[in-house]
N, C-alpha and C positions, 0 to 999 in steps of 0.2 A: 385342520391342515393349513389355511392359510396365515392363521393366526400365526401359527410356527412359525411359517414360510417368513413371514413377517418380520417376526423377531429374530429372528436367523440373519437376516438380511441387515436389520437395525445394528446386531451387535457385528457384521462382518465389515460392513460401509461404515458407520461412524464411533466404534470406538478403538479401532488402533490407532495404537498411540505411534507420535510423530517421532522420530528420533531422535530430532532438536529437543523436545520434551524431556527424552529418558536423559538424554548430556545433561541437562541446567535443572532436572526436576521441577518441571514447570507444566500448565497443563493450558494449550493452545489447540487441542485437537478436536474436541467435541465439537459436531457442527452445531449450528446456532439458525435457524429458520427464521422465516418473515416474521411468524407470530410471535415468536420470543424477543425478536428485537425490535417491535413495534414499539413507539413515541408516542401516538397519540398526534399527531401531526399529521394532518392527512396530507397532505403535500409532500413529504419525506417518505412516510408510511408503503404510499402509493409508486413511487420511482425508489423505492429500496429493493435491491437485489437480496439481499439476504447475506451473511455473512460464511466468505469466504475466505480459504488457506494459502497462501502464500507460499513460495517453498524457497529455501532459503539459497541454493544455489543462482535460483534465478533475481536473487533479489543481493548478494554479494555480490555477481556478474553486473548489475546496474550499480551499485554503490562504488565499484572498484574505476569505473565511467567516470564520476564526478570530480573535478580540481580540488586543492583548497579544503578537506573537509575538516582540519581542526577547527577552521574558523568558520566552522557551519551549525544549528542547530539541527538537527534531522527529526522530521516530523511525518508523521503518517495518519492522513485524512481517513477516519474511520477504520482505526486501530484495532477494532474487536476485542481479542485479547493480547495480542501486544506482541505477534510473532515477529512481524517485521520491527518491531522495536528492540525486541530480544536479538536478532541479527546486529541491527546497527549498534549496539553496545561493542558490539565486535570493533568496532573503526573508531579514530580520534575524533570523535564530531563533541561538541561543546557538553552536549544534553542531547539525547532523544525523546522526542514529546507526541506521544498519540491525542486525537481529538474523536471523541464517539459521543453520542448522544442515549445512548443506552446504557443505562444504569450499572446494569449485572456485568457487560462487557468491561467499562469501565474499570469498576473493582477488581476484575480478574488480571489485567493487564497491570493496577497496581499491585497487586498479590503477587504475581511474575518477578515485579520488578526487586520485588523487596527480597526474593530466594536469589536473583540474579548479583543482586548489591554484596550479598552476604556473601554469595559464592566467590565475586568478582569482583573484591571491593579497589581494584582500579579501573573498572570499567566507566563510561560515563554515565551518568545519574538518567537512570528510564523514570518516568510516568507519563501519565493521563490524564486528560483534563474533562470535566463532563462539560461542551462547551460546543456550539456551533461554530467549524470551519469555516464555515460561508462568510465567516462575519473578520476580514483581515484584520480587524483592529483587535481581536484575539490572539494572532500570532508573536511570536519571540521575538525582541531586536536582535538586529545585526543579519548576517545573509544567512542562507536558508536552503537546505537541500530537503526536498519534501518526497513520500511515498503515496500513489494513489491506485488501490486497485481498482479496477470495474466492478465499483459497490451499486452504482448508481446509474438511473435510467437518463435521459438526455436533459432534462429540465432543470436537473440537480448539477449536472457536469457544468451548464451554461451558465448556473449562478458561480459555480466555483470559478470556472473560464473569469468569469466579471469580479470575483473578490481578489483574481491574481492580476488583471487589469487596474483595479483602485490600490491594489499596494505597490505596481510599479509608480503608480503615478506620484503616491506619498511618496516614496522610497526611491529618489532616481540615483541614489552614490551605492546601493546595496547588490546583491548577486541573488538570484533563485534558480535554483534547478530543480528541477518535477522529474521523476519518474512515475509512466504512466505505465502501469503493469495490466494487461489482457487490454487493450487499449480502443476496446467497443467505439466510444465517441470521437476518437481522434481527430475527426475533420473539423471538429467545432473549438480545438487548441489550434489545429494546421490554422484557424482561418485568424485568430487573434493578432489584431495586429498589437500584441504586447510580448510572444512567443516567439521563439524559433527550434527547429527541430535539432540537437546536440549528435542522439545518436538513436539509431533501431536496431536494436535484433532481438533473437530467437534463441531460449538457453532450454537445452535439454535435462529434465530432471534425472538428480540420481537414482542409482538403482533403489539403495536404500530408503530416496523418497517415493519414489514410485508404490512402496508397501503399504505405504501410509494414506493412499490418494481415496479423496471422495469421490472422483469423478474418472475416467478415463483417460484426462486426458495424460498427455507425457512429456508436454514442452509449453512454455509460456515465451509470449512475444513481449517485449517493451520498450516505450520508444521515454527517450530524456529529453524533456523541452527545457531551454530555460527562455531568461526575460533576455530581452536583448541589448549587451551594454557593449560600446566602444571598448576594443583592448581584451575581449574576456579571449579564452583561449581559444583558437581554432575548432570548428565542427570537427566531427571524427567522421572519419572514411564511411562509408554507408547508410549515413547519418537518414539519406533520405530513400531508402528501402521502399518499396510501396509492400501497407497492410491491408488487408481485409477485413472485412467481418463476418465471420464464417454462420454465427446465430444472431437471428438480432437483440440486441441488449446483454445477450449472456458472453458473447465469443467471437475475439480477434486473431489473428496472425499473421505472422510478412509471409510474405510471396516468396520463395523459395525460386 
């Protein structure tokens, strides 16, 4: 009986398929656990959340935020399979470029890319690089609008805090915008003095994504830091909302 129960549950929580999938024939939906995306890195290993889904309402709603973006690359710090990459093909950005350290994710997000090119051959050019984030002198020239979900426990967020610190400091003629999507750590970018907060809110998923959900919930918060340059456009109105954290490590939201 429970074994059923089980598998009943297995195939009701992670195999529907995502909608964004069935549109572009792409497959971003299967969840992906600790053990399957373990490195061998006990330091990563150990502050890895596991790989989560994005949903694409709330990840246009942040893209449609950012200035500038033909003259942007857009990159997404542990890409998994390439959903939010798959979205930002949608907008003028130069290239979109995921960075994961997990093999199989990896390949998936280039497998993505190559149904996405065929389908969409004016879209901009998606891949993935198998490559640590953490390390700036990895990332693309020129400015830079970047995706980051709450993949990662605080140890991990404070190296990444410090590699977007060492590329302002290379880099003082260039732009970066971050969106921090479920934005768990957020005190530890508030506290950067290489950040400022752009903009925060709160987007409700659609009905249609809601079919698709691993988890409960129905709305994702996220807040847009960038670096701070003389001249860059005005903050936007609410920019500085106050969030919470509603679980530790797993779950954010603004205040309502």
């Amino acid at each position: 009986m429970f074994t059923r129960l089980k598998r009943h549950l297995k195939k009701h929580f992670f195999t529907r398929t995502h909608p964004l999938d069935k549109q572009l024939g792409i497959e971003t939906t299967r969840f992906v656990g600790r053990r399957r995306s373990a490195t061998g890195n006990d330091e990563l290993d150990k502050n890895n959340v596991g790989y989560g889904c994005s949903q694409p309402s709330v990840i246009r709603a942040a893209i449609e935020r950012i200035p500038d973006n033909p003259k942007r690359t857009f990159m997404d710090i542990g890409c998994g399979k390439g959903r939010v990459l798959a979205v930002g093909t949608e907008y003028p950005f130069r290239e979109t470029v995921g960075y994961d350290i997990v093999p199989e994710l990896v390949d998936r997000t280039n497998a993505n890319g190559k149904i996405i090119a065929g389908r969409f051959p004016t879209r901009p050019p998606m891949r993935a690089t198998l490559a640590d984030a953490m390390d700036c002198a990895n990332w693309p020239e020129g400015d830079i609008a970047m995706f980051l979900y709450n993949s990662f426990r605080a140890p991990i967020v404070a190296k990444f805090v410090a590699a977007i610190e060492d590329w302002d400091k290379r880099n003082p003629d260039r732009s970066l915008y971050l969106i921090y999507c479920n934005p768990v750590h957020f005190a530890l970018l508030d506290a950067s003095p290489s950040l400022e907060r752009f903009a925060t809110d709160m987007v409700q998923y659609t009905n249609e994504e809601l079919t698709s959900l691993h988890s409960e919930n129905t709305a994702d918060t996220f807040i847009i830091y960038r670096v701070k340059r003389a001249g860059d456009v005005p903050v936007l109105p609410g920019h500085n909302r106050e969030v919470r954290v509603t679980v530790p490590d797993l779950g954010a939201d603004m205040v309502m």
